[in-house]
Structures are given as structure tokens and as C-alpha cells.
C-alpha positions in Angstrom: 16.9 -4.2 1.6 13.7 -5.1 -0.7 12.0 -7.3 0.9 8.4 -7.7 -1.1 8.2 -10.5 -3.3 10.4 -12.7 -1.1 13.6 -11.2 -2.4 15.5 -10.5 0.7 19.2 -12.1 0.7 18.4 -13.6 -3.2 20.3 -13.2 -5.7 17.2 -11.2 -7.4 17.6 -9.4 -4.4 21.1 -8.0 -4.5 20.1 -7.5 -8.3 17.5 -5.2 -7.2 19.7 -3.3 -4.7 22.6 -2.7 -7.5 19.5 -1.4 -9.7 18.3 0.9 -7.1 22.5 2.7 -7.7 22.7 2.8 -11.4 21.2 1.1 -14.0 23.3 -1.6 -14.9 24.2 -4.3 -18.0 23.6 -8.0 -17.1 27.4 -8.9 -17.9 28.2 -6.0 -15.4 26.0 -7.4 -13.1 27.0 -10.8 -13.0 30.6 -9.1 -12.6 29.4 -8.1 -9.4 27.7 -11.1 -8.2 30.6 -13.6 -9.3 27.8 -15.6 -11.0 27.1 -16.8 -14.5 26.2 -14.4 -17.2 23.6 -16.7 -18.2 21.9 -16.9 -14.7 22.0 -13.4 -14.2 19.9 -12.9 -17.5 17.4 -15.4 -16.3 16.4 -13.8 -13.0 16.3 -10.4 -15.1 13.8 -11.9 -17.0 11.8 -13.4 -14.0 12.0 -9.5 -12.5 10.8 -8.0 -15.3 8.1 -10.2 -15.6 6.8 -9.0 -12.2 7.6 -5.6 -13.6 9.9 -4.8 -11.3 12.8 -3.8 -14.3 12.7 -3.0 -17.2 15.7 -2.7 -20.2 16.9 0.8 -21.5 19.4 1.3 -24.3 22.1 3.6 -24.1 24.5 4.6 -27.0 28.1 4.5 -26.1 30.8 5.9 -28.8 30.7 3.6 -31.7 28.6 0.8 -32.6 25.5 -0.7 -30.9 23.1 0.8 -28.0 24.0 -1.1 -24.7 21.2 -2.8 -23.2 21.6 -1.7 -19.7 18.2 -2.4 -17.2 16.7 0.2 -14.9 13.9 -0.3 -12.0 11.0 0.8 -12.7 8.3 2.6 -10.3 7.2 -0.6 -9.1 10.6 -1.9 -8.2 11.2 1.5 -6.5 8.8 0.4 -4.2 10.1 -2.4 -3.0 12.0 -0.4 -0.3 10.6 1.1 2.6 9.1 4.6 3.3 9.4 6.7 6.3 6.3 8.7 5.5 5.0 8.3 8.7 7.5 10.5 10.8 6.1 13.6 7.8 2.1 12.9 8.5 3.5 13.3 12.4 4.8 16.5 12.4 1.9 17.7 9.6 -0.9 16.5 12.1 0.8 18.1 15.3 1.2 21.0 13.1 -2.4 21.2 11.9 -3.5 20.1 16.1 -1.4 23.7 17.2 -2.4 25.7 14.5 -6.0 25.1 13.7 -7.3 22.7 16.6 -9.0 19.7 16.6 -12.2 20.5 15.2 -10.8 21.7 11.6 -8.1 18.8 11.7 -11.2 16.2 12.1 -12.8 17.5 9.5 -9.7 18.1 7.2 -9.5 14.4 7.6 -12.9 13.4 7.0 -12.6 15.1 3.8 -8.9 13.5 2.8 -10.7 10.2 3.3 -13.5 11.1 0.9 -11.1 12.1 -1.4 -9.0 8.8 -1.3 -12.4 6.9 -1.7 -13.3 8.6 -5.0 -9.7 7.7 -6.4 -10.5 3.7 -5.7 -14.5 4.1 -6.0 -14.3 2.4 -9.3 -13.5 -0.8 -8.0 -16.7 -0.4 -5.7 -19.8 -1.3 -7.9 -22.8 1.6 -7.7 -25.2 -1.6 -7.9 -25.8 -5.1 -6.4 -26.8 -7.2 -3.5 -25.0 -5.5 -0.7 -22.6 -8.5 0.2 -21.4 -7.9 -3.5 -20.8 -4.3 -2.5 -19.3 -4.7 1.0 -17.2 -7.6 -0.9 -15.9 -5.2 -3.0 -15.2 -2.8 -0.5 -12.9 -5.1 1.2 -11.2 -6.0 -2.0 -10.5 -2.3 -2.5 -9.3 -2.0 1.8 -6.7 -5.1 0.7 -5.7 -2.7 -2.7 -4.7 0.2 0.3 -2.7 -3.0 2.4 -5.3 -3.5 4.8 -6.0 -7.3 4.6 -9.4 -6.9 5.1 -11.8 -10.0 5.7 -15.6 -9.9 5.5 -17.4 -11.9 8.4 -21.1 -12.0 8.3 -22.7 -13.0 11.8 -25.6 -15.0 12.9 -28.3 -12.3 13.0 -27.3 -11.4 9.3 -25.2 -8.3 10.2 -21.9 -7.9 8.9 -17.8 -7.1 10.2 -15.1 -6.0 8.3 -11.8 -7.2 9.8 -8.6 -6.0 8.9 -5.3 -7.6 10.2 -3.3 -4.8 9.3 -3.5 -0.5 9.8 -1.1 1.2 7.4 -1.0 4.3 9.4 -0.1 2.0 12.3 2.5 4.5 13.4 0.5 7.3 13.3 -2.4 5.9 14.5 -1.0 4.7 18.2 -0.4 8.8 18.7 -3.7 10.0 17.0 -6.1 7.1 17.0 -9.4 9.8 17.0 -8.3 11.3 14.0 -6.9 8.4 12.0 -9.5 5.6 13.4 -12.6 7.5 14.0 -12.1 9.9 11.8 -10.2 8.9 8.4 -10.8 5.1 9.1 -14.6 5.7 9.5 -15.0 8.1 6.8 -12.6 6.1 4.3 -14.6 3.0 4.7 -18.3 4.6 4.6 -17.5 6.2 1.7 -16.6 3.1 -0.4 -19.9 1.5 1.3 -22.1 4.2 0.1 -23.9 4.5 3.5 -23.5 6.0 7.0 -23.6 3.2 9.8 -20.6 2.2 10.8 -19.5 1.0 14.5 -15.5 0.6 15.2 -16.0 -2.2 17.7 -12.2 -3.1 18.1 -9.2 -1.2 16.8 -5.3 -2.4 16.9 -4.8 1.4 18.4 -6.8 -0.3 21.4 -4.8 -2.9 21.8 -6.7 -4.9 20.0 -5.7 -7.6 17.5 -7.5 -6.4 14.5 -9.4 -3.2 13.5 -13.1 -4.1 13.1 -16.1 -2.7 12.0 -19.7 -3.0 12.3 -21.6 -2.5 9.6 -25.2 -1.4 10.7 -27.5 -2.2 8.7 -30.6 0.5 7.5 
């Protein structure tokens, strides 16, 4: 069920799951629903809005294209992936096959990679709270609700409420939270010197990080 957006159990909800079967018309869909027509046109309008459809015209037989709506990627998204249970077996597979020393560093270099696809968000110049402030904006773009918390002595955290390798990471927290994690987050920083002083793979109830200052 698509739960993003607060659509569980809505009627823009159930408009999204008959979406995600066929693309549909808005007389078809209020068919379905046993609802206005009318009403089923506006929360169309509301969901395409967000982006999450979009309409598509289709020529049936004679006379004019049917306006039929479709969801786009962004509604696609809306329900859940299992990608987890894949970066599992791919990890255990790399762990047998190739050890632990060229897994770390096959990691270390997937996390440099993923921070020169969002580096762009990350300003080469400024103060370096406008940097680090930056960097968390980018961490909250991945899902990581990141917060910035600068302490007494003038050195700075980066707290984040939420891992999105969560699963992954309870099995293999060296590779995703000393490894990726670390990596990831000093790449979009620009600078070595970071200390993972509490991790959710620990028990803990946020992953945090020290930035140490040079």
C-alpha cells in the first residue's frame, strides 16, 4: 500500500493502487471507487500536482483520444522495495569470494562514487558550517534526517535519526558504518576526520559523527 505523502487508506490512495494495475480514465475510476466523477477528477489533479500521475491519451476506434492517467516514476515509488535482501546475498557473496579486505575497499569506493552524483549540492567554497550545512541537507536528500549540532568547544556532530541500509547494516555494520557511512560522509565534507561516536547498529538511538576539526 503507498504510504508516502499520507495516502494510506485515502481515497488518493486506492487511486494510486488502481494506477499502479493499469492506467485508468477518471470515469473508470470513480466506477471503481462508487464516488463522484467530479471528486475523483479533483484528487487527480491534487496527485498530479505532487507529480505522482500524470494524463496519457490513447486512441480508441473512432473519434477522440481517451484521457486515461498513468503513474509516473515518482508515484512508482511510493511502494516499498525489498532491495535489502539483494545487497545481502551480493555482500556475503563478495565476503566468500574475495574477503574482507577487497569488500572494504569496494565499498569505500561505491561511497565515493554516490558522493560525486550529489556533490553538486555540496558548495566547493564557504565558511565550513555552510559546507557541513550542506552536507546534511544532501544526507536528508539520501533519507537520512540528518541534524547538525555544534558543541561547546566549537566542534561539530552530525546526527541522523534514520540508516537506510538499516537492514543491512545490523549484519554488516564494519562495512556499511565504518566503511560506506564514513567514506560517504567525508567525501561530501571534503576532508578526512571523522569519528563514528554512536551508531543505531550499536544499539544506539541515532548514528553520529564527530567531525574533527584540522
Amino acid at each position: 500500500m503507498a504510504t508516502e505523502f499520507g495516502l494510506a487508506d485515502t481515497t488518493r490512495g486506492k487511486i494510486i493502487e488502481a494506477l499502479a494495475v493499469s492506467p485508468r480514465s477518471a470515469r473508470d475510476l470513480a466506477r471503481n471507487l462508487g464516488i463522484q466523477e467530479s471528486a475523483v477528477r479533483g484528487h487527480l489533479d491534487r496527485l498530479e500536482d505532487r507529480g505522482l500521475v500524470s494524463p496519457s491519451f490513447h486512441r480508441e476506434g473512432v473519434g477522440r483520444p481517451k484521457k486515461r492517467y498513468v503513474l509516473t516514476s515518482q508515484g512508482q515509488d511510493l511502494f516499498p522495495r525489498r532491495y535489502e535482501y539483494l545487497l545481502d546475498a551480493v555482500m556475503e557473496e563478495l565476503l566468500a569470494e574475495e574477503g574482507e579486505g577487497f569488500t572494504s575497499a569496494l565499498f569505500a569506493e561505491a561511497a565515493r562514487r554516490m558522493a560525486r552524483q550529489v556533490a553538486s549540492e555540496v558548495p566547493s567554497k564557504g565558511s565550513r558550517e555552510e559546507r557541513i550545512r550542506a552536507v546534511t541537507a544532501a544526507l536528508n536528500k539520501l533519507g537520512f534526517r540528518a541534524q547538525v549540532e555544534t558543541l561547546p568547544d566549537g566542534e561539530v556532530r552530525i546526527n541522523r535519526t534514520n540508516c537506510v541500509f538499516r537492514h543491512t547494516a545490523l549484519t554488516h555494520a564494519y562495512l556499511l558504518c565504518e566503511v560506506f557511512d564514513k567514506h560517504l560522509t567525508e567525501a561530501l565534507l571534503g576532508q578526512s576526520g571523522l569519528q563514528l561516536e554512536d551508531s543505531i547498529t550499536r544499539g544506539g538511538r541515532t548514528c553520529t559523527h564527530l567531525i574533527q576539526l584540522r
